[in-house]
N, C-alpha and C positions, 0 to 999 in steps of 0.2 A: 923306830916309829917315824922319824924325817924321813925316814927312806923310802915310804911307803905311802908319805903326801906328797912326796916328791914326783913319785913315779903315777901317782890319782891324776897330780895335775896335768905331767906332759900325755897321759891319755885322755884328760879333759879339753887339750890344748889341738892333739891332734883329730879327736874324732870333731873338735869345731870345725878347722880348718877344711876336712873331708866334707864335714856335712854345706858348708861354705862353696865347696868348688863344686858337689853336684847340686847346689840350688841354681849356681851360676852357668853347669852348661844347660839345665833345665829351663832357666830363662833367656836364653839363647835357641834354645830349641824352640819353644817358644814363640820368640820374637822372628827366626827364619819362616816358619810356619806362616808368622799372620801377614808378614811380606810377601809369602809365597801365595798365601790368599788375597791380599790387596791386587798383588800385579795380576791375578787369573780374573777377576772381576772386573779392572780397568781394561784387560784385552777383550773381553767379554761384553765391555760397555760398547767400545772400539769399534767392534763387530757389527752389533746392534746396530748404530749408527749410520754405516754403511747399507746397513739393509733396507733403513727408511727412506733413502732416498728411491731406489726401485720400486718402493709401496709407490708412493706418490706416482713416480709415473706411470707405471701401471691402471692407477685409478684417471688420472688424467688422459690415457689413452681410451681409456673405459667410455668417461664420459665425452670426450669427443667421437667416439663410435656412438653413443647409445641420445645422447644431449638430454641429459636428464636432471634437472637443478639442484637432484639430491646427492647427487657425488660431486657435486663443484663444492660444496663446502666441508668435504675430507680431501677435496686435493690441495686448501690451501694451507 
C-alpha cells in the first residue's frame, strides 16, 4: 500500500513539473511573439514617418505651383 502512494506521488510530482516547463516555453513563445510584434510596428511606425515628410513637400510644391490658400494650411 506505501508503494503505491509512493509511486501516485512521484507521478504527481512529475507530470507538475512537465506541465510547469511547457507553461514556461509557452510563455516564452509567447513573449517572443509580442516582441516580435512590438519591433514590426515600431519599424512600421519608422517608415511612416519618413513618408510625411515627402507629403509635405509635395503639397508645398503643389501650392507654390497652383497659390492656392487651401493647401497652405496642409503643408504646415
Amino acid at each position: 500500500m506505501n508503494g503505491t502512494c509512493s509511486s501516485s506521488v512521484f507521478t504527481d510530482v512529475y507530470l507538475v513539473s512537465y506541465f510547469k516547463q511547457k507553461m514556461e516555453k509557452k510563455k516564452k513563445k509567447k513573449k517572443k511573439k509580442k516582441k516580435k510584434k512590438k519591433k514590426k510596428k515600431k519599424k512600421k511606425k519608422k517608415k511612416k514617418k519618413k513618408e510625411i515628410p515627402r507629403k509635405i513637400l509635395h503639397l508645398a510644391l503643389i501650392y507654390l505651383h497652383t497659390k492656392t490658400p487651401k493647401l497652405q494650411i496642409f503643408t504646415l
